[in-house]
C-alpha positions, -999 to 999 in steps of 0.1 A, spaced: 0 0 0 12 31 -7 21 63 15 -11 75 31 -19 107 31 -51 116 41 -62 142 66 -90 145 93 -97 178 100 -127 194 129 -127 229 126 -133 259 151 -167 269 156 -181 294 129 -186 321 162 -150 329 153 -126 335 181 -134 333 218 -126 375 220 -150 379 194 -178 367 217 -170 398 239 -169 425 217 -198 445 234 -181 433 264 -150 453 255 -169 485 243 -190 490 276 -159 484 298 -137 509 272 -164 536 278 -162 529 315 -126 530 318 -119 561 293 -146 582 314 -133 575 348 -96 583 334 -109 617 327 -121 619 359 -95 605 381 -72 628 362 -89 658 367 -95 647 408 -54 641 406 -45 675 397 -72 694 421 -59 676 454 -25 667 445 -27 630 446 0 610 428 -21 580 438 -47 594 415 -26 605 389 -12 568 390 -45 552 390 -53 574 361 -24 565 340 -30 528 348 -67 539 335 -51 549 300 -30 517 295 -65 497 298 -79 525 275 -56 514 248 -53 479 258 -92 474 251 -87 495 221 -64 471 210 -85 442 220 -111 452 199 -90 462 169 -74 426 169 -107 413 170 -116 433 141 -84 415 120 -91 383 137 -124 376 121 -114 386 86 -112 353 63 -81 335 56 -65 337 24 -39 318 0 -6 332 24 -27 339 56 -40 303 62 -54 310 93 -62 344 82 -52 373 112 -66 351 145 -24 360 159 -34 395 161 -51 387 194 -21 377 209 4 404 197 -22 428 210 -22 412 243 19 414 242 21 447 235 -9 453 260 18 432 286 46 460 278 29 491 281 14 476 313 49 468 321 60 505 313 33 519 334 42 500 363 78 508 365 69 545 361 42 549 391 71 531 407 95 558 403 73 584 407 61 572 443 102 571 454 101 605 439 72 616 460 91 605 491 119 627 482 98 654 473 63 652 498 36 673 486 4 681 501 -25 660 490 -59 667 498 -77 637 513 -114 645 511 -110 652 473 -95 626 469 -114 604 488 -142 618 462 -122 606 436 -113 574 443 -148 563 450 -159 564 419 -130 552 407 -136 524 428 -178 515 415 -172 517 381 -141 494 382 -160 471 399 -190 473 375 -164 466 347 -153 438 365 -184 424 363 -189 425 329 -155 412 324 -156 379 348 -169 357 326 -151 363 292 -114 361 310 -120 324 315 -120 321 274 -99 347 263 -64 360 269 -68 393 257 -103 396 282 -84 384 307 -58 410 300 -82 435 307 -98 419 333 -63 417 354 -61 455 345 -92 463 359 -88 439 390 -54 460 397 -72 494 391 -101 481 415 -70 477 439 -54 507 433 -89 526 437 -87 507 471 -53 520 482 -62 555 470 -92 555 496 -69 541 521 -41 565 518 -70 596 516 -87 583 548 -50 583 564 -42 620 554 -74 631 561 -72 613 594 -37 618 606 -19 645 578 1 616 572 15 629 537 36 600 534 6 578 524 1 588 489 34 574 472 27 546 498 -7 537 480 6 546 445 43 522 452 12 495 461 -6 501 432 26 500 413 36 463 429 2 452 415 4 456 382 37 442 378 33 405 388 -1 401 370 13 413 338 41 391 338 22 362 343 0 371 311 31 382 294 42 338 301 11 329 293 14 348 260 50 339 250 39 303 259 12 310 225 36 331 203 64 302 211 36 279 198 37 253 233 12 228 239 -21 243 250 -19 243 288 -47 216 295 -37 195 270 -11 164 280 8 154 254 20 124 270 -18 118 271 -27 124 238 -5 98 223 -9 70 246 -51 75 236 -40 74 199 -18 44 206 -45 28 223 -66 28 192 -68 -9 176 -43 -13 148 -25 20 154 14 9 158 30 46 160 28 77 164 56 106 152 54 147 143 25 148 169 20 191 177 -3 203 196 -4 245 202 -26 273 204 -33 304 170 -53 324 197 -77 318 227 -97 294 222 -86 279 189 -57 251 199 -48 232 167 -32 194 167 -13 178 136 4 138 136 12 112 118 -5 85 128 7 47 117 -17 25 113 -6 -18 102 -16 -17 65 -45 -53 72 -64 -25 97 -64 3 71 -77 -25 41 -105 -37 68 -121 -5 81 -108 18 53 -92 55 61 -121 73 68 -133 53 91 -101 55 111 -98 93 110 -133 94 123 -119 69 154 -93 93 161 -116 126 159 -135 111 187 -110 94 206 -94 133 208 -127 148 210 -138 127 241 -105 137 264 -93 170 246 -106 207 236 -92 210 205 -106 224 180 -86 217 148 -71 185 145 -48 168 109 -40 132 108 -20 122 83 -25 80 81 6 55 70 12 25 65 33 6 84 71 10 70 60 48 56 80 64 84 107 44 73 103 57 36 98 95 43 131 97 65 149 81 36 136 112 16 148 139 41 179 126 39 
């Protein structure tokens, strides 16, 4: 028999990608964020408050990160073509990267500012900003909200969720650091709250920047064991091998898996290749989420043949 070389495929559903789901989402929580920027800004400047300032700048970077969000989405649903194959569904994750630096950015400057601060004190004004930072505070929450669900599916949702979470934080500290200078004159607390909100952002955006290296760098999709995967193949009657078995991820929710599958050539005469393909879609399907699998089928002896070609 000769070299087998057909191919199973189950695609992603026609919904597009799991972002796309959370456009409206995205919108509501852009118009949340970009409104209370304004006004944390504005609150910053009238009582002095770095921690405001900070939140505020924070605000921006989630501004353009959901703008970006959105934009990718835009690029991600446009159809494939003859050189795109998977048409611009990467554009979710590059966004989410470059959502990870500026977050990054952000971080380290609030950081610098709030040593500044310390070398320089200035005099905040705590009921303003006490103002402030509670309704800083209610409409991150209400964005949060709106955001809990879709950062389960989707890295770039849960990039802006983790934003949000840290601005809810930050909103938090600001209160605290008001109530303290209102309290006690206790100047000190503002670049104490803003050096916090600073140490949040940092740590959560790393981990989404692994998360989304791990992607780019095309590893196996987190819940998906590949030692697993090809022991359930191998366990398929008449399947002998298994070799060039990838497994990663184009963007959330779309994780794609490719082998070569050999099969002893009396099983593929009995039951015929589609009928095998069709075992392997479901074995996969029953014990993995993945969306878009390729088998190529050979014979037994076909590995054999195609490494004498490489060479």
């Amino acid at each position: 028999m000769g070299a087998g070389h057909d191919h199973g495929h189950s695609h992603a559903p026609a919904g597009g990608t799991a972002t796309a789901a959370y456009v409206g989402t995205l919108r509501v929580a852009l118009s949340i964020t970009l409104t209370v920027m304004v006004v944390e800004i504005i609150g910053g400047v009238l009582a002095d408050s770095l921690a405001l300032v900070a939140d505020a700048a924070h605000m921006a970077t989630d501004a353009l990160g959901l703008g970006m969000a959105l934009l990718a989405i835009h690029f991600a649903n446009r159809p494939a073509t003859g050189n795109r194959t998977f048409g611009y569904a990467r554009a979710e994750i590059l966004a989410a990267l470059a959502n990870c630096l500026l977050l990054l950015g952000v971080g380290g400057y609030v950081l610098y500012e709030a040593i500044q601060r310390f070398v320089t004190p200035a005099g905040t004004e705590g009921g303003l900003t006490i103002v402030f930072g509670a309704i800083g505070l209610v409409a991150n929450m209400i964005s949060l909200t709106l955001l809990m669900r879709g950062q389960k599916e989707s890295l770039n949702v849960r990039g802006a969720f983790l934003e949000v979470a840290a601005d809810a934080l930050g909103s938090v500290a600001v209160l605290i650091s008001a109530v303290v200078i209102l309290t006690t004159g206790w100047q000190a607390a503002d670049p104490i709250a803003s050096l916090v909100i600073g140490l949040m952002i940092v740590p959560r955006t790393v981990k989404l920047l692994r998360e989304t290296l791990d992607v780019l760098l095309e590893s196996a999709p987190k819940d998906v064991d590949m030692t697993e995967v090809r022991t359930h193949i191998l366990a398929l009657d008449g399947v002998e091998d298994v070799h060039d078995l990838h497994a990663w991820t184009i963007t959330s929710g779309m994780p794609v898996l490719s082998a070569h599958v050999v099969v002893r050539s009396d099983v593929l005469s009995a039951i015929g290749h589609e009928k095998m393909l069709h075992e392997l879609q479901n074995c996969l399907g029953d014990h993995f989420d993945v969306e878009h699998c390729t088998f190529q089928l050979e014979p037994s002896g076909h590995a054999e043949h195609e490494a004498r070609l490489c060479h």
